[in-house]
C-alpha atoms as one frame of an Amber mdcrd trajectory, in Angstrom:
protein
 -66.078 -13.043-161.696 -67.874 -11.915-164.881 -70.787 -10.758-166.173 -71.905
 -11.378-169.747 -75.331  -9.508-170.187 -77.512  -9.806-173.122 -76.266  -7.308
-176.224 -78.841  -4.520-176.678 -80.120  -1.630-174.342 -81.294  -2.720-171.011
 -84.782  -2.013-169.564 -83.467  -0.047-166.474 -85.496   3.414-165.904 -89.383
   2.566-165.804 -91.830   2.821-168.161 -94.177   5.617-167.849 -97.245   4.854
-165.709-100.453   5.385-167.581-103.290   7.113-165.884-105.227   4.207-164.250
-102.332   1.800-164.805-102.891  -1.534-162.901-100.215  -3.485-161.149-102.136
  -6.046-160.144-100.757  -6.015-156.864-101.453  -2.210-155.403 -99.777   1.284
-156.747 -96.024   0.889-156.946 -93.740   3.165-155.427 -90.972   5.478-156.958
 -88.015   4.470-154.899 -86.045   2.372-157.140 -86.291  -1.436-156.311 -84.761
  -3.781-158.404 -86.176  -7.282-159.374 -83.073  -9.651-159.797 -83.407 -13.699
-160.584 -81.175 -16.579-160.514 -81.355 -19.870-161.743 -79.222 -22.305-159.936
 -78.515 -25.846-160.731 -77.599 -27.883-157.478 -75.408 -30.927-156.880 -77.852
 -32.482-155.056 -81.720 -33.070-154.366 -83.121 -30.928-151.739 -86.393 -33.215
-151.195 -88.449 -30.414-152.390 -90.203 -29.709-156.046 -93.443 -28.274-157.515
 -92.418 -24.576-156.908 -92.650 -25.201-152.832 -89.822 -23.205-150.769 -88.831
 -20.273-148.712 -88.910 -16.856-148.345 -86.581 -14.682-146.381 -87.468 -11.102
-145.343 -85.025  -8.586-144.506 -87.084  -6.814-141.396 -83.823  -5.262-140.319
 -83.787  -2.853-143.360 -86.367  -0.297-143.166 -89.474  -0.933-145.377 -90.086
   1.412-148.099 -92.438   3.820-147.392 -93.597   4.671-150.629 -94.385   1.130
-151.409 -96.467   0.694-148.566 -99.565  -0.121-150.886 -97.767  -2.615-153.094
 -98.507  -6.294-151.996 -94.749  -7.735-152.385 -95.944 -10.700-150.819 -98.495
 -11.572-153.336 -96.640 -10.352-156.529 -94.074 -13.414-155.147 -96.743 -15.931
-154.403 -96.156 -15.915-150.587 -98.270 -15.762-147.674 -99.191 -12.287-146.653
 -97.432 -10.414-144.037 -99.341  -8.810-140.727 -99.048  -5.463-142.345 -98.267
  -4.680-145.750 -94.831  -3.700-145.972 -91.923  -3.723-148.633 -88.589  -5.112
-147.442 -85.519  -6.439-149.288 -86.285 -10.072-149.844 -85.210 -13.437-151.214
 -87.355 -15.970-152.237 -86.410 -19.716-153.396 -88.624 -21.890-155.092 -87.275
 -25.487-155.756 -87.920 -27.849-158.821 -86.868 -31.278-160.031 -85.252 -32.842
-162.850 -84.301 -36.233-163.209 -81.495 -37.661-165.932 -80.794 -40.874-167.039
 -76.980 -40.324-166.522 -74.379 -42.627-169.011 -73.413 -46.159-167.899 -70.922
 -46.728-165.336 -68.463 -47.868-168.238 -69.494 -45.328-170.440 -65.831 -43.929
-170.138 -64.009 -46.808-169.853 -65.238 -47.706-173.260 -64.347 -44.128-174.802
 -61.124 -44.382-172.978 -59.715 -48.274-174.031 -62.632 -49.432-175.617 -59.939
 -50.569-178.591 -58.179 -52.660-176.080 -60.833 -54.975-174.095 -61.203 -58.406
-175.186 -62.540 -58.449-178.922 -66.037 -58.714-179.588 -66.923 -56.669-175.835
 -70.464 -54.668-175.943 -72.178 -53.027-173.310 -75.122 -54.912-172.190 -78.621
 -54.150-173.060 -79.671 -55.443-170.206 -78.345 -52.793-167.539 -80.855 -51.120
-165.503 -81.138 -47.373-166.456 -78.797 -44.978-163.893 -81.014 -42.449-162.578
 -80.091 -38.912-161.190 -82.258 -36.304-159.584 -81.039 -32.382-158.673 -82.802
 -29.375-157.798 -83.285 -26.364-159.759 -83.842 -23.584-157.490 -85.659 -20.629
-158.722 -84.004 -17.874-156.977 -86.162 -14.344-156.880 -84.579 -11.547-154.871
 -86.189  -7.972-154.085 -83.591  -4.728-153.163 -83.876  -1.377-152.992 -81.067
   0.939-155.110 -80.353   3.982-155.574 -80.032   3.178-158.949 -81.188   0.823
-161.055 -77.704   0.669-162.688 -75.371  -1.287-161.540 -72.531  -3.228-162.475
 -70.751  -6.771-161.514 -69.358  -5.940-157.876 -72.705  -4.868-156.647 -74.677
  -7.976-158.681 -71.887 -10.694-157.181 -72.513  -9.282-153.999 -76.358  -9.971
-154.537 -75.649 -13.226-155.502 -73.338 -13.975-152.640 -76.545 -12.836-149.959
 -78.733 -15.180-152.115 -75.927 -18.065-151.465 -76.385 -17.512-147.416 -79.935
 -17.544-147.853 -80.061 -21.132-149.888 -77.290 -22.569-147.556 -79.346 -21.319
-144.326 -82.481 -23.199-145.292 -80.585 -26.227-146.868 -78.682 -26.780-143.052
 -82.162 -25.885-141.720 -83.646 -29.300-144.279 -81.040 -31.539-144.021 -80.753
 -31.627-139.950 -84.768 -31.665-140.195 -85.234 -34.210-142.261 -82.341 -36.188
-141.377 -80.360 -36.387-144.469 -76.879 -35.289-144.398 -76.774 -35.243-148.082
 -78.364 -31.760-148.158 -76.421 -29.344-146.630 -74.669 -25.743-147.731 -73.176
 -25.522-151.071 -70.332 -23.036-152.402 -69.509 -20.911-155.789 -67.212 -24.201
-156.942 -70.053 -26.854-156.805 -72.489 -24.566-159.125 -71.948 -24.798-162.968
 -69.562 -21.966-163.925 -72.328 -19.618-165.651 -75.711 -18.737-164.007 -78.649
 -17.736-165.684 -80.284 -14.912-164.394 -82.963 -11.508-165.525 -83.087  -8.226
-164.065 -85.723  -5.485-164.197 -87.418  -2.502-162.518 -90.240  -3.358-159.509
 -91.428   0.178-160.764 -92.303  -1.332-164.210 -94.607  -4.031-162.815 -97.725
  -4.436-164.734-100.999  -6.641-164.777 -99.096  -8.966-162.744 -95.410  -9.127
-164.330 -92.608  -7.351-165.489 -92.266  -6.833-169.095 -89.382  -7.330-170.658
 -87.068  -8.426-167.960 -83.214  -8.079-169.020 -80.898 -11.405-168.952 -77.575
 -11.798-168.008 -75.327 -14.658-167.356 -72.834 -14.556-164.134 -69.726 -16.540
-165.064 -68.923 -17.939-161.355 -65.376 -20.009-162.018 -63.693 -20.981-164.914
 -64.881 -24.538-164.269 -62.670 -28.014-163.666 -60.891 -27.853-167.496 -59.279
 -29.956-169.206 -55.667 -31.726-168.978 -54.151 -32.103-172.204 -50.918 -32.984
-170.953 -49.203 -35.564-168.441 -46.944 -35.445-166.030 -43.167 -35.726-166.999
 -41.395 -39.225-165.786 -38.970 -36.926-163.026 -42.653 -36.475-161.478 -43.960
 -39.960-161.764 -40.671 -40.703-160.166 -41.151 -38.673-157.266 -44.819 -39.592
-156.720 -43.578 -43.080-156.794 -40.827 -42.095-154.094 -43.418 -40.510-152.306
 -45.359 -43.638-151.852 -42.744 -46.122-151.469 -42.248 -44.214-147.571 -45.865
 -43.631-146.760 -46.140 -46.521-144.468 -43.266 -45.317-142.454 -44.885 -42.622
-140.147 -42.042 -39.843-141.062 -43.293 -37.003-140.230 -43.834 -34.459-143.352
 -45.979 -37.149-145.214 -48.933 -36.645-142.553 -48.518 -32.876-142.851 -48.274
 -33.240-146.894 -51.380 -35.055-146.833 -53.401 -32.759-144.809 -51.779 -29.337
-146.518 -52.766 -30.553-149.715 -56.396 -31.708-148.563 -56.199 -28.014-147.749
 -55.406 -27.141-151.268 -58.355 -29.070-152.419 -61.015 -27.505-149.877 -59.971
 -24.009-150.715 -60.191 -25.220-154.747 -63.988 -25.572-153.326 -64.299 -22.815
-151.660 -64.498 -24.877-148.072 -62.089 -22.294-146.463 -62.963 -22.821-143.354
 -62.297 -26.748-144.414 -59.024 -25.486-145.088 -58.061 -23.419-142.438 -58.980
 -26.414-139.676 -56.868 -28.551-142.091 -53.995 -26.761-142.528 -53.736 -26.086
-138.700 -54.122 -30.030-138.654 -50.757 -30.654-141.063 -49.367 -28.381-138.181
 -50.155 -30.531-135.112 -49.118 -33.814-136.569 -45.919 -32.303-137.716 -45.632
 -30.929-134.304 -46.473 -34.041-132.972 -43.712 -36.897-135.090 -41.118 -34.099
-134.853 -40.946 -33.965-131.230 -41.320 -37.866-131.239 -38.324 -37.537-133.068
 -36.543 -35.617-130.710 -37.115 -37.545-127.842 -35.954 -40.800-129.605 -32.470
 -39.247-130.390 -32.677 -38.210-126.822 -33.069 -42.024-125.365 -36.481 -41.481
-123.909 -38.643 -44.049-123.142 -41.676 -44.973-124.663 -43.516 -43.905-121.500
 -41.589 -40.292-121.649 -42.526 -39.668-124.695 -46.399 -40.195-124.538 -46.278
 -37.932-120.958 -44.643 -35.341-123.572 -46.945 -36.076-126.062 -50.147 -35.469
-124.011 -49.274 -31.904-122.487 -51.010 -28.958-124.315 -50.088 -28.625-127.261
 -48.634 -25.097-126.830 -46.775 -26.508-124.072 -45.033 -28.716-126.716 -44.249
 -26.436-129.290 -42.423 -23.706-126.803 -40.841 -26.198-124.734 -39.405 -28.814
-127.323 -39.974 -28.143-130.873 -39.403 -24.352-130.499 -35.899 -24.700-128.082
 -34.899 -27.452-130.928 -35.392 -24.803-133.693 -33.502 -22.075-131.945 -36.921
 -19.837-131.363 -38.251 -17.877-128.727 -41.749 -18.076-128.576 -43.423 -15.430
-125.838 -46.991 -15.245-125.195 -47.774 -12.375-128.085 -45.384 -14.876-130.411
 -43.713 -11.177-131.501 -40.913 -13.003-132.901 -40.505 -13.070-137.147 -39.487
 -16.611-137.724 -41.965 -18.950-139.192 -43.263 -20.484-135.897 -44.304 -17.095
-134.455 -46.059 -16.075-137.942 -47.698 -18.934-137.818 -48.250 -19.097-134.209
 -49.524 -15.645-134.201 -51.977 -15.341-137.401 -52.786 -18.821-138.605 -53.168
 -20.780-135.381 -55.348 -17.754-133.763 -57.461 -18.399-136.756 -57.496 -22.051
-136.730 -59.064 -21.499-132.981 -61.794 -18.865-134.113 -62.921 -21.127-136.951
 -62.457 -23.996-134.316 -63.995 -22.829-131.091 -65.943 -19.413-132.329 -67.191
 -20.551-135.510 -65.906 -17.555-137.416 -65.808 -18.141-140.995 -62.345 -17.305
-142.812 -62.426 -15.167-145.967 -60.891 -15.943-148.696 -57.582 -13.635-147.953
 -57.182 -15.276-144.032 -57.393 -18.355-145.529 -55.086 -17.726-148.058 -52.614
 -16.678-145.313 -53.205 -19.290-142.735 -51.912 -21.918-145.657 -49.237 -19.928
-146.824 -47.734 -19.656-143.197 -47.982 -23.550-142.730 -46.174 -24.294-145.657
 -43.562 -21.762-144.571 -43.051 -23.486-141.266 -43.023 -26.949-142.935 -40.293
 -26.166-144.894 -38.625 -24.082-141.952 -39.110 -27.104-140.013 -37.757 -29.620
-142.365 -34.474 -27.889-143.159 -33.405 -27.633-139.813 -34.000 -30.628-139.879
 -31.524 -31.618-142.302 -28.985 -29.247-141.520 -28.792 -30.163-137.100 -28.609
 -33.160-135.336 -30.943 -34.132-132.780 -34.407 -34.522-134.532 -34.499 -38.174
-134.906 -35.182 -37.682-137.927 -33.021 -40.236-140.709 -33.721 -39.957-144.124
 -31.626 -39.421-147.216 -34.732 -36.880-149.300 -36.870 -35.137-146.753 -38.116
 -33.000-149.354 -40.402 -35.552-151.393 -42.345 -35.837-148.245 -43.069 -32.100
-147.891 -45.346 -30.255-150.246 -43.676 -28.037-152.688 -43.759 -23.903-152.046
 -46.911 -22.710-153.994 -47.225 -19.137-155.058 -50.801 -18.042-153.288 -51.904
 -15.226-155.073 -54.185 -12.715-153.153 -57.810 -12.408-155.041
């Protein structure tokens, strides 16, 4: 994350009040408070435009004593509170804008316009394609020590204003019924975010003059490809599909480790995480299918195996095929107690407790479960007794990815 601000000195110490100076909204205080806005382009339409939103008050922060006299709520266009009082706050005030997007062909034609049958034009008579969004007008209020401050501190502002936004859009999509609005994350916002900053002790008649902007770079964006694959990897994704039919068992957990990839890409984590625990459990599940088969057992046997717990099933047939001891702290090193131990106890929390993973669990949690894929799959390969017959188990497991810590 970066911050690009305007070039040119910043308005961050206040003006000097003048004798008799007016607000507009009471006598301002001398505690530092800091007037921060965001603009923020969403992916979808809330239902809500004309300036009408929300406002969230931080009551469990102190108010500011010295502000006691300044009417926050009226310098944001809110409804007054019981007693006047100066709290950190966030306000959101949503707008509409509507686009006539491009025609569904649009990029076909850019793409092999050349190449469709001679004389092709779009029609004139296709109805115009119509998109609405919200622009939320974000407008948050928080005492500093300082009115300086640099990107940590303003990301970490933005990332309270993201809870705020995602709290009320759960809040209007399960009111109004609509499961098209719901919380949004970093990845689905345009890369670069408008935004102005200035001093609450600078407010005159009615505004802030001269309000500072910056622009908060969020992610680099989706790019560009400029290149294609090479034919040894159009070979193996053909290889790959040729044996997706056949229920072996590292295709399901491909599938779901890489639909991890892509919710973490979105910042989903805790997508991921229940994902990646998934790949786990079907592994878990065909490999010890594939056990039982070499072993002769009977349909029947092996769905009264299958429908124990599944811890019951990893210590007392996947993890005796492997060669592991599994105890109940899983202390051991391999890759089924790391994994038992750190990325299944998370899967759980984000599962049963609702925690929600940072970025560094999450992270882990996928790393492990592509470690014990791969642990899994070369034993596999190397011992009899799994079941398991074919010639290239490794174009059915996902390839070891270098996950970087942020």
């Amino acid at each position: 994350m970066r911050l690009f601000r305007r070039k040119g000195k910043q308005a961050h110490e206040p003006a000097p009040q003048q004798e008799g100076a007016d607000s507009g909204f009471g006598p301002v205080g001398l505690s530092p408070l800091v007037f921060l806005s965001f603009y923020l382009d969403l992916p979808l339409d809330a239902g809500i435009s004309e300036g009408y939103g929300f406002n969230e008050i931080e009551f469990s922060t102190p108010a500011l004593e010295d502000w006691a006299g300044f009417d926050l709520q009226a310098f944001l266009g809110m409804p007054p509170l019981p007693e006047p009082a100066v709290h950190p706050c966030t306000s959101l005030r949503f707008h509409r804008v509507t686009n006539e997007v491009p025609p569904p062909i649009a990029n076909v034609i850019k793409a092999v316009g050349p190449r469709l049958s001679r004389g092709y034009t779009v029609p004139d008579d296709l109805p115009p394609f119509l998109e609405s969004r919200s622009i939320v007008e974000v407008t948050r209020i928080v005492p500093r020590e300082s009115t300086e401050f640099g990107n940590e501190w303003l990301h970490d502002q933005f990332t309270k204003v993201l809870s705020v936004l995602n709290t009320n859009l759960l809040a209007l999509g399960a009111a109004a019924d609509d499961h098209r609005i719901g919380p949004i994350t970093e990845r689905q916002l345009p890369p670069v975010i408008l935004g102005f900053q200035g001093d609450m002790r600078n407010v005159h008649d009615g505004r802030i003059p001269n309000l500072a902007a910056f622009h908060l770079l969020l992610h680099e964006g989706r790019g560009a490809r400029d290149t294609d694959h090479d034919g040894g990897v159009i070979n193996y994704a053909m290889a790959i599909a040729d044996r997706s039919g056949l229920g072996l068992p590292f295709f399901s957990a491909m599938e779901f480790t890489f639909a991890a990839r892509r919710s973490f890409d979105m910042g989903l984590y805790s997508q991921a995480v229940l994902e990646t625990g998934t790949a786990i459990e079907l592994l878990v599940n065909r490999v010890v299918r594939g056990i039982e088969l070499d072993k002769g057992s009977s349909e029947e046997r092996i769905e009264n195996v299958l429908e124990t717990a599944f811890m019951n099933i990893v210590k007392d047939h996947l993890a005796k095929k492997l060669g592991v001891t599994v105890d109940k702290q899983f202390s051991g090193s391999d890759p089924l107690n790391n994994w038992l131990r750190i990325a299944y106890q998370l899967r759980n929390r984000v599962a049963h407790k609702g925690h929600r993973p940072t970025v560094q669990e999450t992270i882990e949690a996928m790393r492990l479960a592509e470690n014990l894929i791969h642990f899994v799959a070369e034993a596999a390969e190397t011992r009899s007794g799994f079941g398991i017959t074919f010639p290239s188990y490794d174009e059915l497991k996902p390839d070891h990815c270098a996950w970087k810590t942020a």
